[in-house]
C-alpha positions in Angstrom: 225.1 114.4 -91.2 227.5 116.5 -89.7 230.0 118.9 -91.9 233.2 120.2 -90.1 233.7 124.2 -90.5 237.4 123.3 -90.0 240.2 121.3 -92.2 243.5 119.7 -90.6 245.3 121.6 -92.9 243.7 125.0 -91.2 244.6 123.6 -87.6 248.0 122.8 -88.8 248.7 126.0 -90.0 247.3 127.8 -86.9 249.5 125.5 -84.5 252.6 126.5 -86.6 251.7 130.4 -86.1 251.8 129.6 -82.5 254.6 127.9 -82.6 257.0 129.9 -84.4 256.0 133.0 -83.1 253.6 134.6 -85.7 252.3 134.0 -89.5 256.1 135.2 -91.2 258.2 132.7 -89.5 255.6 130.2 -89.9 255.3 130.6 -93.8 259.2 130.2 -94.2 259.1 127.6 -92.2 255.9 125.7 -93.9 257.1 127.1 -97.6 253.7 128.8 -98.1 253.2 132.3 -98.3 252.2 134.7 -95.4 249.1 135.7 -97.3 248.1 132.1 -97.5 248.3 131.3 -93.8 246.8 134.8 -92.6 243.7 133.8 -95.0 243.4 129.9 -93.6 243.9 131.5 -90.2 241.1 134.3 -91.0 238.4 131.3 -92.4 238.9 129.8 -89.4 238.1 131.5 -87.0 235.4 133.3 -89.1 233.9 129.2 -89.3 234.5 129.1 -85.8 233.1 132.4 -84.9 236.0 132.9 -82.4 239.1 135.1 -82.3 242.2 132.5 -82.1 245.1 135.2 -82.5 245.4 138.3 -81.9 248.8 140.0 -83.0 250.3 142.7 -80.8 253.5 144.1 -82.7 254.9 141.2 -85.2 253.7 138.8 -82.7 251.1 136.4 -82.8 249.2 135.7 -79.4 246.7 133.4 -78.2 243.6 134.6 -77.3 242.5 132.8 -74.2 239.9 130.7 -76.7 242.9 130.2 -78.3 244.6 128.3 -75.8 242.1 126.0 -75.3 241.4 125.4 -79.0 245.3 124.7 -79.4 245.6 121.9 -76.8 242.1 120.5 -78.0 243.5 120.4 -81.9 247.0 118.7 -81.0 245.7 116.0 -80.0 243.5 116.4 -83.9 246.8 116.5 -85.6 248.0 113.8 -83.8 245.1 111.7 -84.1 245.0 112.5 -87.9 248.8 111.1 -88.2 248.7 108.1 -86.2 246.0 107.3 -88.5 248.2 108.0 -91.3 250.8 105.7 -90.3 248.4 102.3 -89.4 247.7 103.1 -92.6 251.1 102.8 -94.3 251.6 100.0 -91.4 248.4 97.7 -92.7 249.7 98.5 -96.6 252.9 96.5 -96.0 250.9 93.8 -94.8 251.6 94.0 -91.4 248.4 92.2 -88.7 246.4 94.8 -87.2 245.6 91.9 -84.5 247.4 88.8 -83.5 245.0 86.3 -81.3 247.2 83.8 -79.1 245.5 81.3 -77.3 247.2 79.3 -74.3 246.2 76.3 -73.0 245.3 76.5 -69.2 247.5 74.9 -67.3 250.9 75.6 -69.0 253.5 78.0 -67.8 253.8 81.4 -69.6 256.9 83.2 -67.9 258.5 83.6 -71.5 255.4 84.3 -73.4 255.4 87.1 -70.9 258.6 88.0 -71.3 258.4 88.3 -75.1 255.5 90.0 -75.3 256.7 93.1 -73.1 259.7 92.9 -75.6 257.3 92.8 -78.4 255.2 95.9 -77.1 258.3 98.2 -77.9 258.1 97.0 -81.9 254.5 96.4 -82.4 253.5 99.0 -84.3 250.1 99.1 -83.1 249.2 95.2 -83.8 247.3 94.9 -80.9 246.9 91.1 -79.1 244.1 89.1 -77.8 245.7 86.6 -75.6 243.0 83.5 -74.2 243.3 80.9 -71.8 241.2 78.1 -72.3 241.1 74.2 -71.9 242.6 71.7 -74.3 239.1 71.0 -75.8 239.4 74.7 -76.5 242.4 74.4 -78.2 241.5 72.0 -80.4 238.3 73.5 -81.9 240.6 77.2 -82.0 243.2 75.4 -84.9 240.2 72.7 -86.5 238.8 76.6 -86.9 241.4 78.3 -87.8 240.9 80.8 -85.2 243.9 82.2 -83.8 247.1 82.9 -85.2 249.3 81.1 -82.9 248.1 77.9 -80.3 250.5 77.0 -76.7 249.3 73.4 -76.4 250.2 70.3 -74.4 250.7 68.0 -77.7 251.7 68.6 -81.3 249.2 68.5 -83.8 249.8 66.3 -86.9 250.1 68.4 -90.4 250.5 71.3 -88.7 253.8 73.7 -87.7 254.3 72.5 -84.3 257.4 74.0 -82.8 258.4 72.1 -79.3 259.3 74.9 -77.1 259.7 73.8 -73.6 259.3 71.2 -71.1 257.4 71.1 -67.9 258.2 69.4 -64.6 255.4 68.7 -62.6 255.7 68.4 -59.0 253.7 67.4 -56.0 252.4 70.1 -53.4 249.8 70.5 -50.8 249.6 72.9 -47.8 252.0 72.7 -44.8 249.2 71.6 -42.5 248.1 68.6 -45.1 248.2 65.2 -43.7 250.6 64.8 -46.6 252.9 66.9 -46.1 255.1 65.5 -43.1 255.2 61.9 -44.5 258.7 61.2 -45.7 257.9 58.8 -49.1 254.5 59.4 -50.1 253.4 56.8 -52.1 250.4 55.6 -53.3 249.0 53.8 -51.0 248.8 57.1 -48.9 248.3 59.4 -52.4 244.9 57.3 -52.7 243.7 57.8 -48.9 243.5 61.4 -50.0 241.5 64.2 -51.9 244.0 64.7 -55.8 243.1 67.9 -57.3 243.4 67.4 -61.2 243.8 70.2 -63.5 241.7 69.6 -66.4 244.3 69.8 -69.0 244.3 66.1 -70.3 247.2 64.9 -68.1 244.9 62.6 -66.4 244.8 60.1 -69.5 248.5 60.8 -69.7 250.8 57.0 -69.9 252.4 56.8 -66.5 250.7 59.4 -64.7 249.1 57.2 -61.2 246.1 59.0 -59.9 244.2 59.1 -56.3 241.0 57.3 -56.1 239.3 60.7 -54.9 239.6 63.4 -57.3 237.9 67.1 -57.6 238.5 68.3 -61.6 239.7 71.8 -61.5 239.5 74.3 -64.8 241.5 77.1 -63.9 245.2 77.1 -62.2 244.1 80.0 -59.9 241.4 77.7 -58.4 243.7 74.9 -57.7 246.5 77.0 -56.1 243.5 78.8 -53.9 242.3 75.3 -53.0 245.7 74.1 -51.8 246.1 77.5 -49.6 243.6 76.4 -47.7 244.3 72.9 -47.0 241.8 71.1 -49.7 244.1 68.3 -51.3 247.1 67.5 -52.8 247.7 68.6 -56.8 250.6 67.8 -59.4 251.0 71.3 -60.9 254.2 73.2 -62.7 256.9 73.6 -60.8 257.9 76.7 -61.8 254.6 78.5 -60.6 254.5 76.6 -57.2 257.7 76.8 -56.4 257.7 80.8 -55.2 254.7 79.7 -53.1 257.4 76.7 -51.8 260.1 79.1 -50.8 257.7 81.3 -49.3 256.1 78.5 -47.4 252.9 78.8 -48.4 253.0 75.1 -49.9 255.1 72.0 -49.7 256.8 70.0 -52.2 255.8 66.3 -50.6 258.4 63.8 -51.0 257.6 61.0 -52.8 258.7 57.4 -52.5 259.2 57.4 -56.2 261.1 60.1 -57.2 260.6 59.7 -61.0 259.8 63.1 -63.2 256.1 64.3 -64.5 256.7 66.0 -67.2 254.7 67.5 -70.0 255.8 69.8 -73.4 254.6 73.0 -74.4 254.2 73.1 -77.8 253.4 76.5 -80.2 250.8 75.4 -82.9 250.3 77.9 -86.5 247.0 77.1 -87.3 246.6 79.0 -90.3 247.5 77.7 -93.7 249.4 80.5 -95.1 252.6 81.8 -93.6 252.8 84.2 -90.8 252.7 87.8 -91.5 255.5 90.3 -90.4 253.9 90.9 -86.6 253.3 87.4 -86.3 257.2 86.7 -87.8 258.3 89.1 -85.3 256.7 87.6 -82.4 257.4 83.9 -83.0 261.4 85.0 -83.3 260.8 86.9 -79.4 258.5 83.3 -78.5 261.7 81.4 -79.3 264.2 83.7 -78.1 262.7 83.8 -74.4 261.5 80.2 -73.9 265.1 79.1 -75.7 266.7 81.4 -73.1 264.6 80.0 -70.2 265.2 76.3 -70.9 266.9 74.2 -68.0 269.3 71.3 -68.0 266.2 69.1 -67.4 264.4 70.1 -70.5 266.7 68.7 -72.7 265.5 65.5 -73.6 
């Protein structure tokens, strides 16, 4: 096993030589006596078998060893009290890790939003953020694996907070058959290829489908699909409708104008109550999908 030849302490001491401008004005300015710091200075470079400092007059200058040794143990020092603090961090309880898992096909803008805002406060917590399919979703809270589930439907005996609602709208590409009829309906919806994000909504009360249907897993494979002129798809308005305004898709017009519309709901699967991180981020959750809401999401 390996044994340093060198203690923090002795790389602390040498740094503050440096930096105050030799081993007097660093002792008054640690409380320690001179003699003490010119002896850790002395055993460490003895351990090291190098020559650190080298005082010319009252002053204490760096060797050029020295000057690489000094960058090399700031970073030591540092190191040393970051691992200090996650220390004093994880003793008041607060999660080293917060795993957030997001169903596939719901929009995320504010979860975006208030994790950048979270970043600033974190601490350290780091996150482990998953996309994944409602199936996914439901064996993450029967498991108990994450600490906080963005699903399509509430879950009974659970905290189930109801955060936002989703307008779904119809869009193919400019050149789709589609595309220039003025009241789609279903007659014409059946005659052509529906692209259906696997996300449950195909079971959902209300929801007509198209006889021929591709199932897609992943939103990014849809939207690719449609670019090229494969299909029609129901899919968030707020993610298509940049692509809309740019041209890139169309919104058809249907004959029946009525709203899809599905809710995004934040699932706690654990059994005991968030932790301080977790606290801190559901408040920013709230905050940013409160501040997004629209006229149409409430109900």
């Amino acid at each position: 096993m390996y044994r340093p030849k060198s203690t923090v302490e002795q790389w602390r001491i040498f740094q503050a030589v440096v930096d105050h401008g030799g081993y007097a004005q660093a002792a008054e300015k640690l409380n320690k006596s001179q003699s003490s710091l010119n002896h850790a200075v002395a055993k460490l470079q003895q351990a090291l078998g190098l020559s650190l400092l080298e005082v010319r007059g009252r002053k204490a200058c760096l060797t050029p060893q020295g000057e690489v040794f000094l960058r090399r143990s700031r970073k030591l020092t540092q190191d040393v009290e970051s691992l200090e603090r996650l220390a004093d961090i994880l003793a008041s309880g607060w999660e080293p890790v917060l795993r957030i898992v997001v169903e596939a096909s719901l929009p995320r803008a504010p979860l975006y939003q208030a994790l950048a805002e979270f970043r600033t406060q974190s601490r350290g917590c780091r996150i482990h953020l998953v996309e994944t399919q409602p199936s996914g979703c439901q064996t993450v809270i029967r498991q108990q694996a994450a600490h906080m589930v963005f699903a399509s439907r509430a879950y009974p005996n659970l905290t189930s907070l109801p955060l936002a609602t989703t307008v779904y709208v119809p869009v193919a590409a400019p050149n789709h058959p589609l595309a220039n009829i003025k009241g789609v309906g279903q007659t014409e919806m059946e005659q052509q290829l529906e692209l259906m994000l696997a996300d449950g909504s195909e079971q959902e009360e209300g929801w007509a489908r198209g006889e021929q249907r591709w199932i897609i897993h992943h939103l990014h494979d849809a939207l690719s699909l449609l670019r090229r002129g494969v299909g029609f798809a129901w899919l968030p308005s707020d993610v298509v409708q940049p692509m809309v305004n740019d041209g890139i898709l169309v919104q058809l017009h249907m004959a029946n104008q009525a709203l899809r519309k599905r809710f995004t709901h934040l699932v706690l699967p654990g059994t005991v109550p968030p932790g301080p991180a977790a606290s801190l981020l559901l408040g920013l959750i709230r905050k940013h999908y409160d501040d997004q809401a629209q006229p149409e999401d409430v109900l």
